[in-house]
TIVO-2410 file (N, C-alpha, C; in nm, 3 decimals):
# residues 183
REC num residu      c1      c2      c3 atome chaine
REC   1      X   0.082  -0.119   0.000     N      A
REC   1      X   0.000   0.000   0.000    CA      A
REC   1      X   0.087   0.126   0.000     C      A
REC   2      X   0.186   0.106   0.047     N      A
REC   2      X   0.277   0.228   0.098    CA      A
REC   2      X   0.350   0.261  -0.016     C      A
REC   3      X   0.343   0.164  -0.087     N      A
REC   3      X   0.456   0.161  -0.251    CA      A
REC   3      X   0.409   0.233  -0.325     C      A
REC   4      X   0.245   0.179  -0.327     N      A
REC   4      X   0.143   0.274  -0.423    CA      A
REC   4      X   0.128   0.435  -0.374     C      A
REC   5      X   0.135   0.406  -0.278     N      A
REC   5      X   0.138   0.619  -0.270    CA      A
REC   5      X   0.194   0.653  -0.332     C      A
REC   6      X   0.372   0.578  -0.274     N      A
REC   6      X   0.474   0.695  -0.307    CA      A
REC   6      X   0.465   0.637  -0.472     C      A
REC   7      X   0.449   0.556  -0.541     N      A
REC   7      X   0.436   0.567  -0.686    CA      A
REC   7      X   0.337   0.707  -0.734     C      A
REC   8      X   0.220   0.663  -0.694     N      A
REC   8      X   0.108   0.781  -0.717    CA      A
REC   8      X   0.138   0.892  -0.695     C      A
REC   9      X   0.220   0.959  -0.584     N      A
REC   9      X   0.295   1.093  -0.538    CA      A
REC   9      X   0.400   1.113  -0.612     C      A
REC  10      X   0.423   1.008  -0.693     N      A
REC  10      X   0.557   1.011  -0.758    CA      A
REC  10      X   0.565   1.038  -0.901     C      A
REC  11      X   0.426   0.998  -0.926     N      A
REC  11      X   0.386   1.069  -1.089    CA      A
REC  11      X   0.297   1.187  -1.059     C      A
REC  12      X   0.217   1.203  -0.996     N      A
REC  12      X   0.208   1.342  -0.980    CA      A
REC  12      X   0.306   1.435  -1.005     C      A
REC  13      X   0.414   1.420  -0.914     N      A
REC  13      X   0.498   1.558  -0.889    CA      A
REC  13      X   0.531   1.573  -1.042     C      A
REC  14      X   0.557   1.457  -1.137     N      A
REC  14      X   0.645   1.486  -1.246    CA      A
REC  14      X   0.507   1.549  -1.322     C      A
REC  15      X   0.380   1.538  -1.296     N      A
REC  15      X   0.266   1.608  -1.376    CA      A
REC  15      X   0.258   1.739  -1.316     C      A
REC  16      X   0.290   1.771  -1.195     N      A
REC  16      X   0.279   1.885  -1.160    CA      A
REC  16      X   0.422   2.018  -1.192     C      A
REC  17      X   0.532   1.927  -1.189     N      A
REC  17      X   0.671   1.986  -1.196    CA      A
REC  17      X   0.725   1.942  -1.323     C      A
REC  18      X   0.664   2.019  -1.438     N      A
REC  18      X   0.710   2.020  -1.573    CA      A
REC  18      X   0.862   2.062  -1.583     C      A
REC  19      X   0.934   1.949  -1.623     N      A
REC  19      X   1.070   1.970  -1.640    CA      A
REC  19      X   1.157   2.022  -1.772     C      A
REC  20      X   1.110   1.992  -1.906     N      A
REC  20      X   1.142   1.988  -2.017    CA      A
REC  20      X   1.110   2.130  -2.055     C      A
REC  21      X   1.128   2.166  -2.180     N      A
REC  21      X   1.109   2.254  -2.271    CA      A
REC  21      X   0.968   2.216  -2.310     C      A
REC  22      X   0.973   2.066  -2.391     N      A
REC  22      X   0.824   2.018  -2.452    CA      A
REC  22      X   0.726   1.992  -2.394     C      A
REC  23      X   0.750   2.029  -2.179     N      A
REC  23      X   0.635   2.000  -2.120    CA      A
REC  23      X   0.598   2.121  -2.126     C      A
REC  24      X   0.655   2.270  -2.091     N      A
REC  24      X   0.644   2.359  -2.090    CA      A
REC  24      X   0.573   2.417  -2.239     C      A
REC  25      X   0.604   2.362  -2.392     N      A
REC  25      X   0.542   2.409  -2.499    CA      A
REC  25      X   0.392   2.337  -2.455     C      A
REC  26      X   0.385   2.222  -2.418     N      A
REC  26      X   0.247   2.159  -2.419    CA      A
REC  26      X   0.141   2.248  -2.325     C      A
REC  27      X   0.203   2.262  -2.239     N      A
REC  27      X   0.086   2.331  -2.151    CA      A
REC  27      X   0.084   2.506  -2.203     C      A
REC  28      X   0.130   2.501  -2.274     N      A
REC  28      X   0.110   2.666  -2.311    CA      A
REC  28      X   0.037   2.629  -2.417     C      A
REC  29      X   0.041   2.526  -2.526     N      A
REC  29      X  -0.077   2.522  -2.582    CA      A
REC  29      X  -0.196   2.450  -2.543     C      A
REC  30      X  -0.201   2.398  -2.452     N      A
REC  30      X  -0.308   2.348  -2.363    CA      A
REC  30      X  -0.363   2.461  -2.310     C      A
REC  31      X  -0.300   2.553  -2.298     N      A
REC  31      X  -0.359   2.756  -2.221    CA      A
REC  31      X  -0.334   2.704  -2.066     C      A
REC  32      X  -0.286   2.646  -1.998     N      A
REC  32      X  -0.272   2.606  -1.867    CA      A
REC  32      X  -0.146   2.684  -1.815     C      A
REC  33      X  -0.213   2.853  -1.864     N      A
REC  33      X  -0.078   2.951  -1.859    CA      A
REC  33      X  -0.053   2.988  -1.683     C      A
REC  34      X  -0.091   2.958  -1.549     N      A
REC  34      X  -0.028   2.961  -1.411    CA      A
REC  34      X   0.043   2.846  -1.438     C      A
REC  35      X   0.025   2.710  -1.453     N      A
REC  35      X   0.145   2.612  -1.477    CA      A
REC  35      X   0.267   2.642  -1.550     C      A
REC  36      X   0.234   2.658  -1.666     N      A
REC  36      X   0.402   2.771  -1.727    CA      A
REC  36      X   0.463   2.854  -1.666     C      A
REC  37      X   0.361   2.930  -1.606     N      A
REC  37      X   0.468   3.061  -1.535    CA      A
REC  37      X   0.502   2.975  -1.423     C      A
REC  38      X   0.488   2.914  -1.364     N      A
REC  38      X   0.516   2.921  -1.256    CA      A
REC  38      X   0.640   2.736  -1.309     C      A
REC  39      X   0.613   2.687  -1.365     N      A
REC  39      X   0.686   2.599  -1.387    CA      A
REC  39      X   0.798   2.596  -1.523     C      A
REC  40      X   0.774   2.752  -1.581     N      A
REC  40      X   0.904   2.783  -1.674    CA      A
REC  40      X   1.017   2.840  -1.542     C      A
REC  41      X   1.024   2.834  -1.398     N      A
REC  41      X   1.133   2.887  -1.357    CA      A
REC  41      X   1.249   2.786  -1.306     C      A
REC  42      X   1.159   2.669  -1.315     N      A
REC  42      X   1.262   2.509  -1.325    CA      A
REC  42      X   1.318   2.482  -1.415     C      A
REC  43      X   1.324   2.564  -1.534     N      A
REC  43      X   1.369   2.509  -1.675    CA      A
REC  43      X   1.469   2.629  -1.714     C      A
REC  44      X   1.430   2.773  -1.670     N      A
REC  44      X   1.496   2.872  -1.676    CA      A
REC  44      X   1.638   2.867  -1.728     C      A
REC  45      X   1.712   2.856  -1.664     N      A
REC  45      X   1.847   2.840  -1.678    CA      A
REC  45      X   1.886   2.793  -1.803     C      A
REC  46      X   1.836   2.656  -1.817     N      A
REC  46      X   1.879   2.588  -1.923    CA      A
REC  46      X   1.817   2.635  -2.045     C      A
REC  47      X   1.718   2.704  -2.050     N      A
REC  47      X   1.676   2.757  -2.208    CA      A
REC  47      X   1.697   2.968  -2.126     C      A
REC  48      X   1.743   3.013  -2.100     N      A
REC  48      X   1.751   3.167  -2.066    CA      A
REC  48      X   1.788   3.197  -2.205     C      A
REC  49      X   1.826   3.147  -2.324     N      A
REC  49      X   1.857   3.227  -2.406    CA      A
REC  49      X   1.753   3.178  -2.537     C      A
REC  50      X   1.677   3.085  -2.519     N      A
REC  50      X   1.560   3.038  -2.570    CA      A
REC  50      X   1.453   3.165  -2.627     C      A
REC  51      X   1.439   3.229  -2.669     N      A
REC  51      X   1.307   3.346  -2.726    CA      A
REC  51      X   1.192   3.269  -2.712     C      A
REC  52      X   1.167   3.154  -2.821     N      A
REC  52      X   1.077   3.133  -2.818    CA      A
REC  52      X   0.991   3.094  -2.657     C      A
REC  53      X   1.074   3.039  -2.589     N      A
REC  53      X   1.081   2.989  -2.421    CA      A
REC  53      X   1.061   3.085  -2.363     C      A
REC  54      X   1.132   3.191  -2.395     N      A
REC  54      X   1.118   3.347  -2.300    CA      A
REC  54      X   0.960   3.408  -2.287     C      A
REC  55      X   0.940   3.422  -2.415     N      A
REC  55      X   0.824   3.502  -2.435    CA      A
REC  55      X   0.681   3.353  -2.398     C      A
REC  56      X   0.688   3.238  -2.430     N      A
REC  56      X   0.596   3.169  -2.351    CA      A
REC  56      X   0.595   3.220  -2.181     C      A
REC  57      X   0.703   3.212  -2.117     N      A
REC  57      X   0.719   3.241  -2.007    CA      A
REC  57      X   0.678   3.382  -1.963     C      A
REC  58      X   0.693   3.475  -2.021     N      A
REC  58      X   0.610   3.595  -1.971    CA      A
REC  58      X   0.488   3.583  -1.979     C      A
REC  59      X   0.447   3.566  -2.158     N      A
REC  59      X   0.309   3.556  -2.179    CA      A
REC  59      X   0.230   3.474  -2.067     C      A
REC  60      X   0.298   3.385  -2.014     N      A
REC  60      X   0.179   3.313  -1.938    CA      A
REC  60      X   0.160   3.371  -1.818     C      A
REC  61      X   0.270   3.441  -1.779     N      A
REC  61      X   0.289   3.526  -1.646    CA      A
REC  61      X   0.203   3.638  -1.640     C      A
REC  62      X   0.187   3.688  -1.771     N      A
REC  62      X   0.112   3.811  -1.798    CA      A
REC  62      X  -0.045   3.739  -1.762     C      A
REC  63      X  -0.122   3.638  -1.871     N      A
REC  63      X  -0.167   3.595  -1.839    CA      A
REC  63      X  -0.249   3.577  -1.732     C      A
REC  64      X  -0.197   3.498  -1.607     N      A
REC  64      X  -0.221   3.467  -1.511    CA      A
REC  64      X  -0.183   3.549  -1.413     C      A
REC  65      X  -0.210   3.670  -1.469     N      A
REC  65      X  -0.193   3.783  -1.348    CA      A
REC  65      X  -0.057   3.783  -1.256     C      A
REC  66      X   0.067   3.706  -1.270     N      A
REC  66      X   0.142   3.667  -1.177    CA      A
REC  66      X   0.268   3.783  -1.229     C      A
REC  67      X   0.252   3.902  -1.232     N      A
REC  67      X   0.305   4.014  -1.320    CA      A
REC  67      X   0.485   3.987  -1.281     C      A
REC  68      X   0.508   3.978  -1.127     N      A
REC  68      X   0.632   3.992  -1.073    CA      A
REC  68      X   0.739   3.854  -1.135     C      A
REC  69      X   0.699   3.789  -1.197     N      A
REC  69      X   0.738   3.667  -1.255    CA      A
REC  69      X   0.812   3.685  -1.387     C      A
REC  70      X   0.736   3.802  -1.446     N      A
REC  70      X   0.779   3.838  -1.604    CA      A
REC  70      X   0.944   3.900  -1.596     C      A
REC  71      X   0.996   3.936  -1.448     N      A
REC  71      X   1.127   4.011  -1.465    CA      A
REC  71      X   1.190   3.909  -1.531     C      A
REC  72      X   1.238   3.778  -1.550     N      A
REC  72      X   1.330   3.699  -1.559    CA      A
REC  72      X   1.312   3.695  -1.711     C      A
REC  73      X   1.202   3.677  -1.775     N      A
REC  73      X   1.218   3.669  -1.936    CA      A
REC  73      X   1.269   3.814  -1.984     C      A
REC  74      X   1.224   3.916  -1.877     N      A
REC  74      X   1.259   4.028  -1.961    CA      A
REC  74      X   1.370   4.063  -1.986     C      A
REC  75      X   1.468   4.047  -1.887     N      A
REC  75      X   1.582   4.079  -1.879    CA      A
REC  75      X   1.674   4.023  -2.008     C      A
REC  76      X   1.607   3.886  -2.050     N      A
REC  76      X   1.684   3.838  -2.163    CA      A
REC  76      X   1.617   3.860  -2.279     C      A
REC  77      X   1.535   3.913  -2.280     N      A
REC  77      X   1.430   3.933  -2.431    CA      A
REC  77      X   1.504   4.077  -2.507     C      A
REC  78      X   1.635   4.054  -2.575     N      A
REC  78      X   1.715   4.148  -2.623    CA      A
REC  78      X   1.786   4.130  -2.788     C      A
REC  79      X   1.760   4.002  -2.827     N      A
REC  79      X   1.798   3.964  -2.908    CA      A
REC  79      X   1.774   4.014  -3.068     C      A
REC  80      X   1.669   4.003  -3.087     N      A
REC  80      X   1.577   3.994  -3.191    CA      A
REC  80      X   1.533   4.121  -3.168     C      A
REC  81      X   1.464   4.206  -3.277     N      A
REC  81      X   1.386   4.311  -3.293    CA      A
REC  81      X   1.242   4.290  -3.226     C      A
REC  82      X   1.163   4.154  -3.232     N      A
REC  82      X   1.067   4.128  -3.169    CA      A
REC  82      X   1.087   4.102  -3.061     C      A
REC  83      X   1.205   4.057  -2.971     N      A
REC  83      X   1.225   4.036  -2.870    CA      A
REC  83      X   1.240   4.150  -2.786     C      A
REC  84      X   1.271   4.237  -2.848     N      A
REC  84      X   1.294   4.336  -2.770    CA      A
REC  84      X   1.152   4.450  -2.777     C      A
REC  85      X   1.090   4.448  -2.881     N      A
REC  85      X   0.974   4.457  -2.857    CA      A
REC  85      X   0.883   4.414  -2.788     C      A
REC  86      X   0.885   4.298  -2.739     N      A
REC  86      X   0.800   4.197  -2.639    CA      A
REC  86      X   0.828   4.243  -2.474     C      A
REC  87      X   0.996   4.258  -2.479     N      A
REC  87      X   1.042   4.301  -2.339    CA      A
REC  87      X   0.959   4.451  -2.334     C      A
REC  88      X   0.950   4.494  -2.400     N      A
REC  88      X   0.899   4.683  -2.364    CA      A
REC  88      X   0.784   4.674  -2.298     C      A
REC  89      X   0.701   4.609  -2.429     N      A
REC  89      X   0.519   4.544  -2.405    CA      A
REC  89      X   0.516   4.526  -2.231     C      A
REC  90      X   0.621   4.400  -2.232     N      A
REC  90      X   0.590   4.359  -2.063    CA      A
REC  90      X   0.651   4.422  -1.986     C      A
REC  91      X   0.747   4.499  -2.022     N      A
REC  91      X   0.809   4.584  -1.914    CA      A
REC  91      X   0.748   4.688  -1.872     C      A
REC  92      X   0.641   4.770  -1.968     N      A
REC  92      X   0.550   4.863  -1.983    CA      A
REC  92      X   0.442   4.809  -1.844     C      A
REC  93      X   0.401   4.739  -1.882     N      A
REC  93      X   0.310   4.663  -1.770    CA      A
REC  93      X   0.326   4.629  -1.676     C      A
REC  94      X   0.456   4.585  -1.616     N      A
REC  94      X   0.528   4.569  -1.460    CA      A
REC  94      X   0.539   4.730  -1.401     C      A
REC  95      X   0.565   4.815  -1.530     N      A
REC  95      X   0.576   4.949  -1.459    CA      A
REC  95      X   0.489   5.015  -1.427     C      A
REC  96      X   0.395   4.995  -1.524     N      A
REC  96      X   0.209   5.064  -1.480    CA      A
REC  96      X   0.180   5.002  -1.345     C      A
REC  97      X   0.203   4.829  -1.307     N      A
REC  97      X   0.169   4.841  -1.207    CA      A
REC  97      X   0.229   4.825  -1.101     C      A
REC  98      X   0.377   4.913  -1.064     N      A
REC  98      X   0.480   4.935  -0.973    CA      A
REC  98      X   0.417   5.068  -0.983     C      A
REC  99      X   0.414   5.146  -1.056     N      A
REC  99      X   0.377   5.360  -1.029    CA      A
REC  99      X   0.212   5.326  -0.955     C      A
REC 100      X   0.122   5.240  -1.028     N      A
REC 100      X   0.012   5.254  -0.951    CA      A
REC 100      X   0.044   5.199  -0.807     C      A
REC 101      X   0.078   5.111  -0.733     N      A
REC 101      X   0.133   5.068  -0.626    CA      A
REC 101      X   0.192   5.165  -0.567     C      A
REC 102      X   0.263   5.225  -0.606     N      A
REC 102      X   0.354   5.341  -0.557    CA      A
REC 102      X   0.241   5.461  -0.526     C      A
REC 103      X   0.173   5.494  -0.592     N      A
REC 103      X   0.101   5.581  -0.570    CA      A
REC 103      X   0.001   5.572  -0.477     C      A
REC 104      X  -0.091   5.430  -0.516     N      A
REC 104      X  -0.198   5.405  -0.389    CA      A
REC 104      X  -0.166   5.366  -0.279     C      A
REC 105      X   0.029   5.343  -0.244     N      A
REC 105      X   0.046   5.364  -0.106    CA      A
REC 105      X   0.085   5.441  -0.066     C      A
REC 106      X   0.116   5.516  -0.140     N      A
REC 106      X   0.237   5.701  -0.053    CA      A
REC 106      X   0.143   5.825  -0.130     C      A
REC 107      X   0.049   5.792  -0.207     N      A
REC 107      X  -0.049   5.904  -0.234    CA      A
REC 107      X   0.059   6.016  -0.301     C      A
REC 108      X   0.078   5.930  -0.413     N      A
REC 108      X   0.199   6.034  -0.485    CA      A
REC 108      X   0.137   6.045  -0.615     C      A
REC 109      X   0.147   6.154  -0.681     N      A
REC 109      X   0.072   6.207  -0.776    CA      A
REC 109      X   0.124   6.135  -0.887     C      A
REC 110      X   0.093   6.042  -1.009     N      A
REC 110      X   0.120   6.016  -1.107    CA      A
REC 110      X   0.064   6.028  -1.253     C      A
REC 111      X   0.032   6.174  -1.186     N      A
REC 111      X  -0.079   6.204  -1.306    CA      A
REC 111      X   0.005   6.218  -1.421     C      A
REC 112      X   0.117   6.285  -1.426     N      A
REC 112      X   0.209   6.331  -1.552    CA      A
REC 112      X   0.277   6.210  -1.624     C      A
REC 113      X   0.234   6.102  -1.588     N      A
REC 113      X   0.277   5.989  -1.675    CA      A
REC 113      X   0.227   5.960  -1.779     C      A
REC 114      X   0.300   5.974  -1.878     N      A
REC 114      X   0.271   5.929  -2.017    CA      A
REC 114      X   0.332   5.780  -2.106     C      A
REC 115      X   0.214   5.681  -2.102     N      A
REC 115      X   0.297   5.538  -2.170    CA      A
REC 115      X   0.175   5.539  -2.277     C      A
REC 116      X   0.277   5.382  -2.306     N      A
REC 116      X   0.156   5.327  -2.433    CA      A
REC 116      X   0.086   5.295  -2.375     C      A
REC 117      X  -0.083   5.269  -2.449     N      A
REC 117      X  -0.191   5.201  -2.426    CA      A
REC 117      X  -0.183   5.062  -2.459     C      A
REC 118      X  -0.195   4.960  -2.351     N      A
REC 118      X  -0.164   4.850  -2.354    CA      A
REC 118      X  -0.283   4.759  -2.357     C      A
REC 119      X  -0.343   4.664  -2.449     N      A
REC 119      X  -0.492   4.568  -2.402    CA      A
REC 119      X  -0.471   4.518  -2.340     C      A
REC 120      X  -0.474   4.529  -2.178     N      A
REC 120      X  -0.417   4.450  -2.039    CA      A
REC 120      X  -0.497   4.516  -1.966     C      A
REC 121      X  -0.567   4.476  -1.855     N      A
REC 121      X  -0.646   4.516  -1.745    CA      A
REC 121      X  -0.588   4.620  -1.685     C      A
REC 122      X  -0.471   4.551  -1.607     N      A
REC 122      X  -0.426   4.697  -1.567    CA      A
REC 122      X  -0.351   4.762  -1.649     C      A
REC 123      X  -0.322   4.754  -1.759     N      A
REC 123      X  -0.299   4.903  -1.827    CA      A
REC 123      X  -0.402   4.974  -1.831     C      A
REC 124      X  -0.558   4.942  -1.884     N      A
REC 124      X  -0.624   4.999  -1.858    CA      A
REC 124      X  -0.724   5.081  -1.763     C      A
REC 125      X  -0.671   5.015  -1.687     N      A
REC 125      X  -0.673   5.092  -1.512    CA      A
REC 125      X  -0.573   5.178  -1.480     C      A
REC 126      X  -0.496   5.181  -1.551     N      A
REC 126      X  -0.380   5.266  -1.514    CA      A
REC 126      X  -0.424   5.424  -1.603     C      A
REC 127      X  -0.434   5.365  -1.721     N      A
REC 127      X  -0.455   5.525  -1.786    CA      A
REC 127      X  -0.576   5.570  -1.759     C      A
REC 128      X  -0.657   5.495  -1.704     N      A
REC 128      X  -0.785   5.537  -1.648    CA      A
REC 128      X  -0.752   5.667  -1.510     C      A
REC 129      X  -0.678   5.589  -1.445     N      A
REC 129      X  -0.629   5.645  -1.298    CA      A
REC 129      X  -0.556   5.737  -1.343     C      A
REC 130      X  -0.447   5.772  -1.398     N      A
REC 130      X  -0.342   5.859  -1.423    CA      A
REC 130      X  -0.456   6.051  -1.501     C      A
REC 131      X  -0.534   6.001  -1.579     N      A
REC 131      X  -0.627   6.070  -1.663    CA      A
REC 131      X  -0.750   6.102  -1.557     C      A
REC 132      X  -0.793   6.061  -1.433     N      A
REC 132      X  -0.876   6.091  -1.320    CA      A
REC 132      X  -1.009   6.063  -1.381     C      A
REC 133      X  -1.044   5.923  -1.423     N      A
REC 133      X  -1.137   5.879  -1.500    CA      A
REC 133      X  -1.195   5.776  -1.397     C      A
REC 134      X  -1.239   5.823  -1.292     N      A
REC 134      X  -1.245   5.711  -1.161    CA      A
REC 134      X  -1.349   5.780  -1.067     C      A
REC 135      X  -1.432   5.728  -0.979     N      A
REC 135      X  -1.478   5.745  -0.852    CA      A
REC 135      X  -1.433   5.730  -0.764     C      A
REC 136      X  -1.375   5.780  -0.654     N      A
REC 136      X  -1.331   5.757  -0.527    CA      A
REC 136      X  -1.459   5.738  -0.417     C      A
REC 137      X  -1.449   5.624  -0.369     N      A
REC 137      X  -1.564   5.576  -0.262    CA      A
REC 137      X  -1.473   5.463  -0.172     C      A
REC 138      X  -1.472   5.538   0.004     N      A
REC 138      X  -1.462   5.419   0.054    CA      A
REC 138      X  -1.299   5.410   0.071     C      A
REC 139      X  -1.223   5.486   0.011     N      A
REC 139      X  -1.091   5.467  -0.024    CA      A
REC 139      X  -1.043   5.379  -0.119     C      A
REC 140      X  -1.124   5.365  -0.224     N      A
REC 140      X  -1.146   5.256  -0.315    CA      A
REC 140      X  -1.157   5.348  -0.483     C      A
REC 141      X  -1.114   5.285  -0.570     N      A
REC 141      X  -1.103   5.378  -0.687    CA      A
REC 141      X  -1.205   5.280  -0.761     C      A
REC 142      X  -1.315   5.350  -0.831     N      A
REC 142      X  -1.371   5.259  -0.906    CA      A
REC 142      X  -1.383   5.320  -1.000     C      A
REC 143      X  -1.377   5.188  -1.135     N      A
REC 143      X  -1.422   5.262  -1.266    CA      A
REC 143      X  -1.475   5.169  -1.368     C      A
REC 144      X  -1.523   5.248  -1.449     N      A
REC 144      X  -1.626   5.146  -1.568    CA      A
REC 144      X  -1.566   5.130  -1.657     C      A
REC 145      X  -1.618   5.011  -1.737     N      A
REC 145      X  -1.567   4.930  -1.856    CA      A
REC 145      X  -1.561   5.010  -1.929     C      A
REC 146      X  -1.491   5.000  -2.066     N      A
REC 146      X  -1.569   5.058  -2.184    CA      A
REC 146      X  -1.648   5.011  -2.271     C      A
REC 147      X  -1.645   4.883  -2.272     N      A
REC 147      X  -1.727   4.834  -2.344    CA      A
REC 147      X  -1.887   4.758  -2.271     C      A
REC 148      X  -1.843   4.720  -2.192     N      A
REC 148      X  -1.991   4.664  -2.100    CA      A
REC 148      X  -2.014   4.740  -1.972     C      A
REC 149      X  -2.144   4.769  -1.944     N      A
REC 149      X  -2.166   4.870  -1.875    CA      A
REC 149      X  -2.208   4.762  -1.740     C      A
REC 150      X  -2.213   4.691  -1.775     N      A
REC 150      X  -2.261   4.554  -1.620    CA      A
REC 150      X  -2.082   4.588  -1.566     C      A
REC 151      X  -2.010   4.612  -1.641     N      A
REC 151      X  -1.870   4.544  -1.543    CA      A
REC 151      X  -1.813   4.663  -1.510     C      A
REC 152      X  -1.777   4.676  -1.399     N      A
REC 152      X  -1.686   4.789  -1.318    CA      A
REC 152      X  -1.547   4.714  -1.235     C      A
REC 153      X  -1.476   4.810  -1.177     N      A
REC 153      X  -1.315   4.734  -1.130    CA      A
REC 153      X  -1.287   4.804  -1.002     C      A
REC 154      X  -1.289   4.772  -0.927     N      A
REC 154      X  -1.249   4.856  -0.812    CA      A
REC 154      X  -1.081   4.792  -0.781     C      A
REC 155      X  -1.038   4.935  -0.726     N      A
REC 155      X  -0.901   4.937  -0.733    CA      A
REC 155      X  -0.848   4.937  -0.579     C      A
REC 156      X  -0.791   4.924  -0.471     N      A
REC 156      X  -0.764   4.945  -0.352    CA      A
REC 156      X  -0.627   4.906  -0.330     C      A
REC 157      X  -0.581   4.952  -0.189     N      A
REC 157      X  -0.454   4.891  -0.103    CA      A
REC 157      X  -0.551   4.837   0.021     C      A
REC 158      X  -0.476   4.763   0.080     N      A
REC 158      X  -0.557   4.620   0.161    CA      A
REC 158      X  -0.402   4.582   0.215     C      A
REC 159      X  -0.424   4.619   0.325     N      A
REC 159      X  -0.294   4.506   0.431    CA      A
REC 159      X  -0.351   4.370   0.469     C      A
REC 160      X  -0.253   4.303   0.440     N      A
REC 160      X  -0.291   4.163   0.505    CA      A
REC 160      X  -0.135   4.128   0.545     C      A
REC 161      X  -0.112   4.081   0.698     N      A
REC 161      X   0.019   4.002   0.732    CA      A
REC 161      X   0.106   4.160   0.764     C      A
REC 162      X   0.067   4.251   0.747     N      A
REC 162      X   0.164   4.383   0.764    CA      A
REC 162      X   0.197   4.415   0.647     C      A
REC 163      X   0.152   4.353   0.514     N      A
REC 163      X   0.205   4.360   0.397    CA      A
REC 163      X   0.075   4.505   0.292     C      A
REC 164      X   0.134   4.520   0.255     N      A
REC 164      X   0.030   4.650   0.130    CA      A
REC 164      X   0.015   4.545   0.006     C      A
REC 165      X  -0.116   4.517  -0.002     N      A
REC 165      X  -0.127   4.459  -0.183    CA      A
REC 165      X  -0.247   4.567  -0.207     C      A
REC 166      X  -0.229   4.571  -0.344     N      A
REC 166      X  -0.273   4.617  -0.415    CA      A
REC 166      X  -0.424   4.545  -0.499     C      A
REC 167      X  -0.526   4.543  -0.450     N      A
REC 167      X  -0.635   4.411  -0.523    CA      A
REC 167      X  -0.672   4.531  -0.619     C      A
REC 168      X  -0.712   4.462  -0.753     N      A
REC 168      X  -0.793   4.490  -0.839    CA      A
REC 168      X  -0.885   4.356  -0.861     C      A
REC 169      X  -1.086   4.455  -0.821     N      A
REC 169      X  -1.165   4.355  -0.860    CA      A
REC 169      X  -1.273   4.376  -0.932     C      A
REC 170      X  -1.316   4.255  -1.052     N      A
REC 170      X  -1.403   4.305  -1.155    CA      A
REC 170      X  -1.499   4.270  -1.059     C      A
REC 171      X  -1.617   4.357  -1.090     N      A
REC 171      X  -1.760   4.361  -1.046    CA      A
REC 171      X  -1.843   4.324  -1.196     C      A
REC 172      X  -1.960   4.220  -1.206     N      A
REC 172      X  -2.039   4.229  -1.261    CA      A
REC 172      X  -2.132   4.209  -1.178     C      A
REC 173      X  -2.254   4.312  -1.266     N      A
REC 173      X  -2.369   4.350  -1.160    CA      A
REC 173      X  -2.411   4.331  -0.998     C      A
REC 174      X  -2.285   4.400  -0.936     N      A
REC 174      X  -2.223   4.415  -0.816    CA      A
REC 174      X  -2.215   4.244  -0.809     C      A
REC 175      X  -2.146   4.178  -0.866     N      A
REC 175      X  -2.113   4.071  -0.805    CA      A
REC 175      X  -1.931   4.024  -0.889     C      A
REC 176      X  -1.862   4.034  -0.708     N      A
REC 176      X  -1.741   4.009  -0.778    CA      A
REC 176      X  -1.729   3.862  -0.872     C      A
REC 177      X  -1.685   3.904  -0.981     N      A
REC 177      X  -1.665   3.792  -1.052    CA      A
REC 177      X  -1.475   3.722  -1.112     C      A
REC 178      X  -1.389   3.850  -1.020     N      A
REC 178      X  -1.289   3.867  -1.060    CA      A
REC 178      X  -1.182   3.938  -0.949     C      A
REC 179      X  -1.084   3.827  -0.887     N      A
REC 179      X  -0.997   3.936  -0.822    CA      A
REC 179      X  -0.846   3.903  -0.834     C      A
REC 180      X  -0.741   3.990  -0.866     N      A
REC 180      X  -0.635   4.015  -0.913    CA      A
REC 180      X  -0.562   4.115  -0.811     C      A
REC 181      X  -0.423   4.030  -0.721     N      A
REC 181      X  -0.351   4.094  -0.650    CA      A
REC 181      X  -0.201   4.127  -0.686     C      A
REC 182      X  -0.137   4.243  -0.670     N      A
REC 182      X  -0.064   4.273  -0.677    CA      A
REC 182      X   0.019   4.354  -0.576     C      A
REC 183      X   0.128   4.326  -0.616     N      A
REC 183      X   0.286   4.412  -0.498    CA      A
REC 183      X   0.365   4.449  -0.542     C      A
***
């Protein structure tokens, strides 16, 4: 009985702890993009100069909301003209949401920021906020979609543990349907 666990615990881990390159392509086309990000940093090393590997590895990071993850592809995404285009894209987006962070905890003005418009949630919360396109209620920044008028996003800082995160959460017809933390 005891054999069979550790067998059963023993193929798990290798289903859970994608080791290869080709486990890592599979589950990115499977879209099982928190498993990539979080299991392209076991493989890291050995493909860091990989592009095609790099940019799976952000993209899925981007993805799955896990923003602080994307530093490691970026740093090497220098190669190629698209590569280095890709690093901006995501570097653009770690920075929208480091200045918003920065701001909704030290109440520092970031209105004079000027970036690209990015199709990313929080980019679009960001130029929303920066442009004063928001309600303040509650100590809470809220603002509406542009395209569906059921969905709104409320923006906040929230300690938990002594720590400042940052939640962004979608509301449809006041019902959260969506929440996304950041630091």
């Amino acid at each position: 009985m005891i054999k069979k666990i550790f067998v059963f615990c023993f193929v798990l881990s290798n289903f859970l702890f994608a080791s290869t390159l080709s486990d890592i392509e599979n589950l990115y086309k499977q879209g099982k993009y928190p498993l990539v990000c979080t299991q392209s940093g076991h493989i890291y090393t050995e493909n860091k100069n990989n592009e095609k590997f790099l940019n799976m590895f952000a993209d899925s990071c981007l993805k799955s909301d896990m923003i602080n993850r994307i530093v490691l592809p970026i740093i090497k995404l220098y190669k190629t003209k698209q590569a280095r285009e890709n690093a901006a894209y995501f570097t653009t987006i770690l920075y929208q949401k480091k200045m918003l962070y920065y701001s909704l905890c030290d109440n520092i003005d970031i209105s004079y920021i000027n970036l690209p418009k990015i199709n990313y949630i929080l980019s679009k919360i960001f130029d929303k906020y920066i442009r004063g396109k928001y309600n303040l209620k509650d100590d809470a920044y809220w603002f509406k979609d542009d395209t569906d008028n059921e969905i709104r996003y409320k923006l906040s800082i929230e300690t938990k543990n002594g720590i400042k995160k940052m939640y962004l959460r979608t509301y449809q017809n006041d019902n959260i349907i969506k929440t996304r933390v950041y630091w």
